[in-house]
C-alpha positions as CSV (number, residue, x, y, z in Angstrom):
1,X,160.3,-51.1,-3.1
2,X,161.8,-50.5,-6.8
3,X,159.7,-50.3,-9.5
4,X,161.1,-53.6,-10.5
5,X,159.5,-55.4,-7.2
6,X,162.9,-56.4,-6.0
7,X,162.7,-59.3,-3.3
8,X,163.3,-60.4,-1.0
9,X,161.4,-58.0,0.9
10,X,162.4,-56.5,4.3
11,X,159.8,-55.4,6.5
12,X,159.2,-55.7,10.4
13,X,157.3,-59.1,10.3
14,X,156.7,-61.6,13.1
15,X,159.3,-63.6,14.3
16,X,158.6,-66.8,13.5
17,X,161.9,-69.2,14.9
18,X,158.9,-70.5,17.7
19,X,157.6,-72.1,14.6
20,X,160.0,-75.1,13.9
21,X,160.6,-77.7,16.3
22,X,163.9,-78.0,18.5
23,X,166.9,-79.7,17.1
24,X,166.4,-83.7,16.9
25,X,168.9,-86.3,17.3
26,X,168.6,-87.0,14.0
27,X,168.5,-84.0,12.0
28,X,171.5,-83.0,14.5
29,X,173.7,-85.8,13.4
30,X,172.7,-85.7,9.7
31,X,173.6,-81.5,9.4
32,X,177.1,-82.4,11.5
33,X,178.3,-85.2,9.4
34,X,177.6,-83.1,6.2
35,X,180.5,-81.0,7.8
36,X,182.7,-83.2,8.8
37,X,182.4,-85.6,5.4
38,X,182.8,-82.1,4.0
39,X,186.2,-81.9,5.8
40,X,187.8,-85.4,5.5
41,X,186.8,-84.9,1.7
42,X,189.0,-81.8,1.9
43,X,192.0,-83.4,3.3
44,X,191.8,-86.3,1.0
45,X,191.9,-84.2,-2.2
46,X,194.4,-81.5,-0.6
47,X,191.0,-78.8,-0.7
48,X,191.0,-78.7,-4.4
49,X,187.3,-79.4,-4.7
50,X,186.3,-77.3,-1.5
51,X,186.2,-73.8,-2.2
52,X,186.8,-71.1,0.2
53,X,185.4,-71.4,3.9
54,X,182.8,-69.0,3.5
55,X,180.5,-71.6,1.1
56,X,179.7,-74.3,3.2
57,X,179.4,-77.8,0.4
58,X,177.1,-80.4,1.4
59,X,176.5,-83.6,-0.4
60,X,172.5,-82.2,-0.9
61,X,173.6,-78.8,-2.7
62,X,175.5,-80.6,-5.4
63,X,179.3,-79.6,-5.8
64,X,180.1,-81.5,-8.6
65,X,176.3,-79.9,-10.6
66,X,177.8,-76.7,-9.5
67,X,181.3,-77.2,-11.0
68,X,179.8,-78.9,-14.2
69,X,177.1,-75.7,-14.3
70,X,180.5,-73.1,-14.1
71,X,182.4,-75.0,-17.1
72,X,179.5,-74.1,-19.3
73,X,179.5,-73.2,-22.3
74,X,182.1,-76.1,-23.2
75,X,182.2,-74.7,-26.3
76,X,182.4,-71.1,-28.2
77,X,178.2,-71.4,-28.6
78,X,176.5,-70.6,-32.2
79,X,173.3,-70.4,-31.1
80,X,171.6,-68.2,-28.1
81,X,168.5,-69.1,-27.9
82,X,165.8,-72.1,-29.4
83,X,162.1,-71.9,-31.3
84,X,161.5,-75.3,-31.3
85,X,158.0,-75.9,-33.4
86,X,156.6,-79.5,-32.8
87,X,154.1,-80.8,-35.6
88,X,152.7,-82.7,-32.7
89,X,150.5,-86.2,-34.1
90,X,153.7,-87.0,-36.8
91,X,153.6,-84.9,-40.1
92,X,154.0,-87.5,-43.2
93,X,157.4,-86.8,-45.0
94,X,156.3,-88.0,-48.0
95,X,153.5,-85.6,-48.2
96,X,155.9,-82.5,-47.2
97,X,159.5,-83.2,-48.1
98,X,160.4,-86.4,-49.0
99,X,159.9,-86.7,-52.9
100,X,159.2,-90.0,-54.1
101,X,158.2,-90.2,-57.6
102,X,158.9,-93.6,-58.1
103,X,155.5,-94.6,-56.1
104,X,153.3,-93.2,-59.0
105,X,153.0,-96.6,-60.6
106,X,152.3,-98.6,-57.7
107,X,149.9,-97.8,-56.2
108,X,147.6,-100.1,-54.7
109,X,150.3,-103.0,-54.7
110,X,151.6,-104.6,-51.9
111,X,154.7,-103.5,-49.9
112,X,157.5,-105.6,-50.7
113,X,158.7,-107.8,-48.2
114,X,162.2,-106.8,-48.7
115,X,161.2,-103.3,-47.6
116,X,159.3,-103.8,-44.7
117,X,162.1,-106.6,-43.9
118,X,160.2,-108.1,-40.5
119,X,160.0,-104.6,-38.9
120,X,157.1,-104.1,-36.5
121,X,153.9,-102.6,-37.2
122,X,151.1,-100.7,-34.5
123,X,148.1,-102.9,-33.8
124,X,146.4,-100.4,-36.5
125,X,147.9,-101.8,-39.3
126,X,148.9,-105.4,-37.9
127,X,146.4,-107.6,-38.7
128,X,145.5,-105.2,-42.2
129,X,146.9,-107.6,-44.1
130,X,148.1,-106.0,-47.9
131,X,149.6,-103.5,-47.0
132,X,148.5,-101.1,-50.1
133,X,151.6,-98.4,-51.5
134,X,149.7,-95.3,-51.3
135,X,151.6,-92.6,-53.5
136,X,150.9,-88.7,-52.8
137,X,148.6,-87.0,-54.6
138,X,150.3,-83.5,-54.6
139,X,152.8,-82.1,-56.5
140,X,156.1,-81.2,-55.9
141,X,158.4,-78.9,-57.4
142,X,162.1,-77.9,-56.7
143,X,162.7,-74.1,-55.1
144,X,165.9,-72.3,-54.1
145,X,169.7,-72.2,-55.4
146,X,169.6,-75.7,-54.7
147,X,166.3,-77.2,-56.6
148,X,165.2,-78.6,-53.3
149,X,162.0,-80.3,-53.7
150,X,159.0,-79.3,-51.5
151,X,155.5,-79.9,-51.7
152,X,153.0,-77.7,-53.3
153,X,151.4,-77.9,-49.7
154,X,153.6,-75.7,-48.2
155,X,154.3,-72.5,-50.9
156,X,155.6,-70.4,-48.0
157,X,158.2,-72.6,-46.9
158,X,159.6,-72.9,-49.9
159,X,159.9,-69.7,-50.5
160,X,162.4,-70.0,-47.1
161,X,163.8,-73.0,-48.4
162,X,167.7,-71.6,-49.0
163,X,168.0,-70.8,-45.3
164,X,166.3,-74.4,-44.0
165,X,168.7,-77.6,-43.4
166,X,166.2,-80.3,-44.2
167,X,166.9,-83.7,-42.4
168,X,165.6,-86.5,-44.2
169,X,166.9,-89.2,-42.4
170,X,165.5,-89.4,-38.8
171,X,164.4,-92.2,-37.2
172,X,163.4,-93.4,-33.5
173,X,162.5,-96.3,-31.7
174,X,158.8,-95.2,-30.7
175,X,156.5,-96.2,-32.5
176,X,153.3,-94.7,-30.7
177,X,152.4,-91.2,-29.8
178,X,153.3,-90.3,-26.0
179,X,156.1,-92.6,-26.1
180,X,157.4,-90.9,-29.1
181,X,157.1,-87.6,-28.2
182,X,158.2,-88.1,-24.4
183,X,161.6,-89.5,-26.3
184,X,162.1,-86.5,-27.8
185,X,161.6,-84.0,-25.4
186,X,163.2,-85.7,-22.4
187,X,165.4,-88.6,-24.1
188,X,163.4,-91.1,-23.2
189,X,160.3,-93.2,-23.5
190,X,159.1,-93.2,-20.0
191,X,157.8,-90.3,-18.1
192,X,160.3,-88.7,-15.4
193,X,163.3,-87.3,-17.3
194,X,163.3,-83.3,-17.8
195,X,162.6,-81.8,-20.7
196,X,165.0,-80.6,-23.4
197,X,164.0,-77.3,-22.2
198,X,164.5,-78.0,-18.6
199,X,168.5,-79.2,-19.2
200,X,169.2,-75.7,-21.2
201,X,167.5,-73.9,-18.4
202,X,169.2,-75.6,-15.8
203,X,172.9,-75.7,-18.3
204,X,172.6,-72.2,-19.2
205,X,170.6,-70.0,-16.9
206,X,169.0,-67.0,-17.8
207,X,169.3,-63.6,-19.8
208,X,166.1,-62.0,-18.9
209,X,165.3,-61.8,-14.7
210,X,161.5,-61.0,-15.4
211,X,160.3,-64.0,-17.5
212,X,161.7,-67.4,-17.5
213,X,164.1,-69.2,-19.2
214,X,161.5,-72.0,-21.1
215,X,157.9,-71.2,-22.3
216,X,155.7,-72.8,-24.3
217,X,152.9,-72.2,-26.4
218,X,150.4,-74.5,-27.6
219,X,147.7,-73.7,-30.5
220,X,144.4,-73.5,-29.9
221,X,143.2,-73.9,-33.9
222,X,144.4,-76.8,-34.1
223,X,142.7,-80.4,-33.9
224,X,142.7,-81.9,-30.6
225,X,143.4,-85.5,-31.7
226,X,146.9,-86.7,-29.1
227,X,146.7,-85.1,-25.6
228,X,150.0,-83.1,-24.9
229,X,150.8,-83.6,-21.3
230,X,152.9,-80.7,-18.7
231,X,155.4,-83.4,-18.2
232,X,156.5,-82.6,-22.0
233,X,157.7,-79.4,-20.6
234,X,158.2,-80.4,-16.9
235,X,161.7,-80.3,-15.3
236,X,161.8,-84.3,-14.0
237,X,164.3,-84.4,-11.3
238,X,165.5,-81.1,-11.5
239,X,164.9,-77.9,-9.4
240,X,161.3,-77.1,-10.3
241,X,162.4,-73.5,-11.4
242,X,163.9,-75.0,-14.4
243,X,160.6,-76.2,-15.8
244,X,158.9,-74.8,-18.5
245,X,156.2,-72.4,-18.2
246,X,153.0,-72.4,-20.2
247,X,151.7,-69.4,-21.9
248,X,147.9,-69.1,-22.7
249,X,146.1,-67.2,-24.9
250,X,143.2,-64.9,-22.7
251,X,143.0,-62.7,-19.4
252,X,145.1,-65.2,-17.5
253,X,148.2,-65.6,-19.6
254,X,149.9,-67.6,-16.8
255,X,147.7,-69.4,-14.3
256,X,147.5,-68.4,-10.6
257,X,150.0,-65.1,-11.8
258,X,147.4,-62.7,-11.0
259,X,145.8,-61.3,-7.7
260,X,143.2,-63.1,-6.5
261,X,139.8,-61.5,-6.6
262,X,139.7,-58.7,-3.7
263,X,143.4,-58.7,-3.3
264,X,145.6,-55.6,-4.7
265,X,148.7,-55.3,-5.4
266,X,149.9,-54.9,-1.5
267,X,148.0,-57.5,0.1
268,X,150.0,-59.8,-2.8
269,X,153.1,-58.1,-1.6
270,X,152.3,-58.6,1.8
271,X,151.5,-62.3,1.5
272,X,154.6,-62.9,-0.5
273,X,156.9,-61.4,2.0
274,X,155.5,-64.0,4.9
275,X,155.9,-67.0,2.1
276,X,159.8,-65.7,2.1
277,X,160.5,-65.8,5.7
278,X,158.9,-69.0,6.5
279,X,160.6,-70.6,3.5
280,X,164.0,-69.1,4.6
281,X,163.2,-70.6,7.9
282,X,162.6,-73.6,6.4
283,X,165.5,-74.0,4.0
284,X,168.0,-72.5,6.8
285,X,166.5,-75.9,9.0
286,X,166.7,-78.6,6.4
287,X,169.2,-77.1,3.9
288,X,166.4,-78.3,1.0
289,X,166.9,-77.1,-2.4
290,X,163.7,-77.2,-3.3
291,X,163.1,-74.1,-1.0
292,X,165.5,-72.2,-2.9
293,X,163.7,-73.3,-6.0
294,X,160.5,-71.8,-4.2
295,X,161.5,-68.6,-3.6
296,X,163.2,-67.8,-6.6
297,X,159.6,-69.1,-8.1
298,X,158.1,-66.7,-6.1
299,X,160.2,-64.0,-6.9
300,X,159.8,-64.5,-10.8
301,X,155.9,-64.6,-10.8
302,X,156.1,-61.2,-8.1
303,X,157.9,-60.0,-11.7
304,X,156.1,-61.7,-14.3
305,X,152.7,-59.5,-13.3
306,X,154.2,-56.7,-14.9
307,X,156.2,-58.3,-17.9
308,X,154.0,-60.7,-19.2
309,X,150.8,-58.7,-19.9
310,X,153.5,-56.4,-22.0
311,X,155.1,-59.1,-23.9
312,X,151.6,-61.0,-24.5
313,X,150.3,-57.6,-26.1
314,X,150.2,-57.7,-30.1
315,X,148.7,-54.8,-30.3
316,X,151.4,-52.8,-31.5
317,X,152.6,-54.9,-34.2
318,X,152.6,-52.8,-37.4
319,X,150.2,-53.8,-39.8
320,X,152.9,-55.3,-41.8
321,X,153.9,-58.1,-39.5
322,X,149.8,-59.3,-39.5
323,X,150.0,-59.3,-43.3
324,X,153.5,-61.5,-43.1
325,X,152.2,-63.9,-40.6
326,X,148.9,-64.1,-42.3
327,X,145.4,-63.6,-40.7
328,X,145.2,-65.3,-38.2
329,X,147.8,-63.7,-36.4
330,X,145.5,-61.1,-34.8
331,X,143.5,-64.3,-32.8
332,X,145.7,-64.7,-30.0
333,X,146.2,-68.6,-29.0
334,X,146.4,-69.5,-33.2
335,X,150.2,-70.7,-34.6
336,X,150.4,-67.6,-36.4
337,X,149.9,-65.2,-33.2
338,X,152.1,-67.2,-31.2
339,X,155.1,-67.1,-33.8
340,X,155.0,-63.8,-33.3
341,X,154.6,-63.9,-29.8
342,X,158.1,-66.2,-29.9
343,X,159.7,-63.7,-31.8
344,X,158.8,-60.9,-29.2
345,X,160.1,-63.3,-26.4
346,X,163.4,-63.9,-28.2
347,X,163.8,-60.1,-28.4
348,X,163.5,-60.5,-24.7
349,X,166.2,-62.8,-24.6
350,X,163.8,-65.6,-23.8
351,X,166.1,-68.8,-24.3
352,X,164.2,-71.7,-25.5
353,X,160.6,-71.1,-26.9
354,X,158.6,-74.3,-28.1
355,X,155.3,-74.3,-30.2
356,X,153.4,-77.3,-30.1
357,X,150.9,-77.5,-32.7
358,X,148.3,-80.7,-32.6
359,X,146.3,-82.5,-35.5
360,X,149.0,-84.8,-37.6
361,X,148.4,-87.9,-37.0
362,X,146.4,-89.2,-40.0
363,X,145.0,-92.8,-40.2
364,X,142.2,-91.8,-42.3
365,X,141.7,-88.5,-44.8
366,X,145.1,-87.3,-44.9
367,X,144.9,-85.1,-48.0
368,X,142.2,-83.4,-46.4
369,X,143.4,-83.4,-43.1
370,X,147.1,-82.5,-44.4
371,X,145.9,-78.8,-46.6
372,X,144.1,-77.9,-43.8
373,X,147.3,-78.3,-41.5
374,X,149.7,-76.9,-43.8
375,X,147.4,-73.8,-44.7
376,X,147.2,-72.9,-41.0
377,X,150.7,-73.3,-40.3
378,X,152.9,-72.3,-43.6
379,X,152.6,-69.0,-43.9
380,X,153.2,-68.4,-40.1
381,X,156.3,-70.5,-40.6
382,X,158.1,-68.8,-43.2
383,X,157.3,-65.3,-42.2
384,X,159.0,-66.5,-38.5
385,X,161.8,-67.1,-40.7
386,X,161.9,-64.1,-42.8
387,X,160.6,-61.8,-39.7
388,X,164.0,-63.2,-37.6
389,X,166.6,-62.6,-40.7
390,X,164.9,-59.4,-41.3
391,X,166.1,-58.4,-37.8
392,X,168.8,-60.0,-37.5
393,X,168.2,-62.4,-35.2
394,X,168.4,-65.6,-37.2
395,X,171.7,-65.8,-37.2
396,X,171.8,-66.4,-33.2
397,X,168.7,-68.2,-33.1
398,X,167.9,-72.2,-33.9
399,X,165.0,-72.9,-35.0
400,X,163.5,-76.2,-35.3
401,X,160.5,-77.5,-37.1
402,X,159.3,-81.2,-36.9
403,X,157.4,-84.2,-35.2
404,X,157.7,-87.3,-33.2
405,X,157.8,-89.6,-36.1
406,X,156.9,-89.6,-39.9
407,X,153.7,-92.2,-41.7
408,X,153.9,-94.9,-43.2
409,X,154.1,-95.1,-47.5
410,X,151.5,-97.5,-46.9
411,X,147.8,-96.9,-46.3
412,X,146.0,-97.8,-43.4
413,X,142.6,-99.1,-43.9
414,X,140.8,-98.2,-47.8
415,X,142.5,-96.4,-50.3
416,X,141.2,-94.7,-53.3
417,X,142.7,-92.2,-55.9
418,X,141.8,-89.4,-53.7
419,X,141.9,-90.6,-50.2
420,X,143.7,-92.5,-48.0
421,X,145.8,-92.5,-44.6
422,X,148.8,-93.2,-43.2
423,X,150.4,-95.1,-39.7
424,X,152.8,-94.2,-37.4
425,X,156.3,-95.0,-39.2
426,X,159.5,-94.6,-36.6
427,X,162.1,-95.9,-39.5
428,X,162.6,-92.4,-41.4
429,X,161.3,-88.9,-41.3
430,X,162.1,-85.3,-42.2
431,X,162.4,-82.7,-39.6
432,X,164.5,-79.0,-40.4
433,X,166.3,-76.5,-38.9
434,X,167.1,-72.9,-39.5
435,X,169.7,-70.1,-38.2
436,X,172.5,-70.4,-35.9
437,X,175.4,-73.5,-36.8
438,X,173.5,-75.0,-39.4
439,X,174.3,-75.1,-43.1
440,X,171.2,-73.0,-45.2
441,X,169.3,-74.3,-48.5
442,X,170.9,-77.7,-47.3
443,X,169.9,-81.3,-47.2
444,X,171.2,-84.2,-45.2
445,X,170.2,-87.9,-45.4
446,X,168.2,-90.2,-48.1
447,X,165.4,-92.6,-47.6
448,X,165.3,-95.4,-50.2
449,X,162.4,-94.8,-52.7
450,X,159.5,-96.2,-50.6
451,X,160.5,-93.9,-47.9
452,X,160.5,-96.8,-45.3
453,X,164.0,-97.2,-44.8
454,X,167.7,-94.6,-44.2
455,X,169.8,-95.5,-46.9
456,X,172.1,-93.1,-46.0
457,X,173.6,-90.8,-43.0
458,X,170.9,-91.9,-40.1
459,X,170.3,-89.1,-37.5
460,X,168.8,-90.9,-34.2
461,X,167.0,-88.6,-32.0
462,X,169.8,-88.9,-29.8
463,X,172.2,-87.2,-32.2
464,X,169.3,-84.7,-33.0
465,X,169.3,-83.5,-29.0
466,X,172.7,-83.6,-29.1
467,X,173.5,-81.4,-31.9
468,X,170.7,-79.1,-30.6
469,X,173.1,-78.9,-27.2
470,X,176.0,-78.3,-29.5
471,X,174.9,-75.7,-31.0
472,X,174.0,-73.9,-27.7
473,X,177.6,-74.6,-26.6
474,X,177.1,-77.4,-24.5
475,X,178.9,-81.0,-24.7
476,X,176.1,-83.3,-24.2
477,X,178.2,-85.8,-22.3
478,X,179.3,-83.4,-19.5
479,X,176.0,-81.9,-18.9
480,X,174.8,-84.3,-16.3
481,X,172.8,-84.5,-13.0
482,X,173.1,-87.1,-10.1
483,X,169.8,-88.3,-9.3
484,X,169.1,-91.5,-6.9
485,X,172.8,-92.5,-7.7
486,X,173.4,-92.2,-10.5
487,X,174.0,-89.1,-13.4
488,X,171.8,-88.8,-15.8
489,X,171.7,-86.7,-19.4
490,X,169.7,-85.9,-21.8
491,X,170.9,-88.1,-24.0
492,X,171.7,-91.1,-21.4
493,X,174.4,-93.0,-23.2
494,X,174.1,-92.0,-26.7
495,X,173.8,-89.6,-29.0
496,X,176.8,-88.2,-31.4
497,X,176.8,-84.6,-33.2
498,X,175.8,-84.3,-36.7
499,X,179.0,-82.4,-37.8
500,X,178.0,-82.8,-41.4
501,X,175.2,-80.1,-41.4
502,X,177.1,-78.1,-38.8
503,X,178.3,-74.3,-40.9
């Protein structure tokens, strides 16, 4: 065996064909027909879609997936690989990016009618009554070549803010948490659908054998207010090797990745080289590709024992990078640590990395809740930025900072000169991007001066994913998967590229 731990193994091991049952009348007809529809398919279309007799297509390994999989990229791709940081809970836009000066003088009256115009509210703010205009109490001041305003919450970003394309005009349909954030990584509100993640994987592949293609990362300093489910990351109806995978901080990076307690290295080989016959056994019998999914599973975690505990280990990071990210990049599990753990997984060719980062949804003490969020999060930010220019990876890389929906101009519950909160508000919200395809120190959209409504160039999270699939080269309307009859996407029936903040 290589150093690598190339599989499949091949040692003398039982034999273990008295195993499976004899050939049925039903699984007999069932394997037979796949051949001959196979072959009356082929004479109908004069063999163009059946390749050469040594690949055997069946209606359960997908021809057409496989044909759609070998036309991408559709297009010349800007972007190689994806940070995607999610401000999970709903960061408020008009605390962070979304300037509104205009509010000063009203606060504490009632939202016009004209503004809210009949849209729906959450059952926190339904039956509130007034609904009091709640103005920020920070400051903001214009940064960069072009005098782009930012909050004095977030210092760091703005010292990044010429290479960020700030999107002020996103909106959604969801108006409450798991909904909300289910639509945006899966494209739609109810559970099932695979992760943005997942449809990259599966689209694109992989450039790196020993780790897989999606990870994720979740902070542990941050406030455990909205549970974040697997599913976020999960890969739906697709092959389970296309879902994400979940990196902790501690001994145990991955779960159930290393030996057991009393096993060493070749009882694990051992075992894994009886899990590969039987499943071969069990795929060659029922032609499943699920048991191709398995083994390939198998096969990655066999190699993940050895790269993982190397690319989790920060050890080595210069003093420099610790005082870039700020100090709580030496506690493993904080946002800081693990922006520098995505940078380290991009330089192993890693292809979509998402950060999820709790604690934003604020119905009551946002501008404490709000500096506490931003101080442990800023720094980290921009120095991801600045660490990925400085080595020259930025310019292949998207990266993506934002939340499921934006708050409400209106405070829920009391207000006061100093405090206050703010509802879930689906109608308008700011998220950025940074690096690959995307115009720098640029921003797209307007809100009208309550920050309620788009008055200008509305970005659906539709046209978000969509542009995100752009930018990795792939047309979001031809990358589809047939699933009980019918082929889904990412986007399902919408979604339209934001060519406007394209470079």
């Amino acid at each position: 065996m290589s150093e690598h731990h190339d599989i499949p193994f091949r040692l003398n091991l039982p034999d273990f064909d008295s195993i499976h049952d004899k050939m049925d009348r039903r699984r007999f007809l069932t394997k037979t027909s796949f051949g001959l529809g196979t072959m009356a398919l082929g004479s109908l279309l004069g063999n163009s879609c059946v390749q050469n007799s040594s690949k055997i297509i069946t209606p359960s390994s997908g021809d057409l997936e496989s044909d759609i999989l070998k036309a991408i990229p559709h297009l010349a791709p800007k972007a190689k690989r994806v940070v995607y940081l999610f401000m999970s809970g709903g960061p408020s836009q008009i605390e962070t990016f979304d300037y509104k000066p205009s509010l000063t003088n009203m606060m504490g009256q009632g939202l016009p009618d004209s503004v809210r115009n009949g849209q729906r509210l959450t059952g926190m703010s339904a039956n509130q009554g007034i609904l009091p205009v709640a103005p920020s109490i920070f400051k903001f001041n214009q940064h960069g070549g072009n005098k782009t305003w930012v909050s004095e919450l977030l210092p760091h970003t703005a010292s990044v803010v010429d290479d960020l394309c700030i999107v002020k005009s996103i909106y959604t349909e969801a108006i409450n948490h798991d909904p909300a954030i289910t639509f945006f990584q899966t494209g739609n509100q109810l559970p099932g659908r695979p992760s943005i993640g997942s449809w990259i994987s599966y689209g694109l592949g992989s450039d790196n054998d020993n780790l897989p293609t999606f990870i994720v990362l979740v902070s542990k300093n941050a406030p455990q207010d909205q549970p974040l489910y697997a599913r976020l990351w999960g890969n739906g109806f697709l092959p389970t090797k296309y879902q994400g995978v979940q990196f902790r901080s501690g001994k145990d990076p991955v779960l159930y990745l290393n030996n057991p307690d009393g096993y060493d290295g070749e009882d694990r080989k051992e075992m894994l080289e009886y899990l590969y016959k039987l499943n071969e056994q069990q795929n060659s019998a029922y032609s499943d590709p699920e048991m191709s999914a398995r083994i390939s599973q198998y096969e990655m975690a066999y190699r993940m024992q050895s790269s993982v505990p190397e690319v989790m280990d920060l050890s080595k990071e210069p003093r420099q990078i610790f005082e870039l990210y700020g100090k709580d990049s030496k506690e493993p599990g904080t946002f800081a640590a693990n922006c520098i753990l995505a940078r380290k997984l991009l330089e192993k060719d890693v292809k979509f990395v998402q950060l999820y980062h709790q604690g934003w949804d604020m119905h009551g003490g946002l501008p404490s809740a709000i500096k506490k969020q931003c101080k442990d999060t800023d720094q980290a930010t921009a120095a991801f930025i600045t660490d990925l220019k400085r080595r020259g990876l930025l310019e292949d890389t998207l990266v993506v900072w934002g939340g499921e929906f934006g708050r409400t101009v209106y405070s829920q519950g009391k207000l006061t000169a100093t405090d206050y909160g703010r509802d879930h508000h689906p109608r308008c919200f700011t998220m950025w991007m940074a690096g690959a395809g995307v115009k720098a120190g640029f921003s797209y959209g307007e809100t009208d001066d309550f920050s309620y409504n788009i008055i200008k160039d509305p970005v659906h999270v539709h046209d978000f994913q969509a542009t995100l699939l752009h930018l990795m080269g792939i047309d979001h309307e031809r990358l589809t998967y047939k699933f009980q009859g019918r082929r889904f996407r990412l986007t399902d029936v919408e979604g339209k590229v934001v060519k406007n903040i394209l470079s």
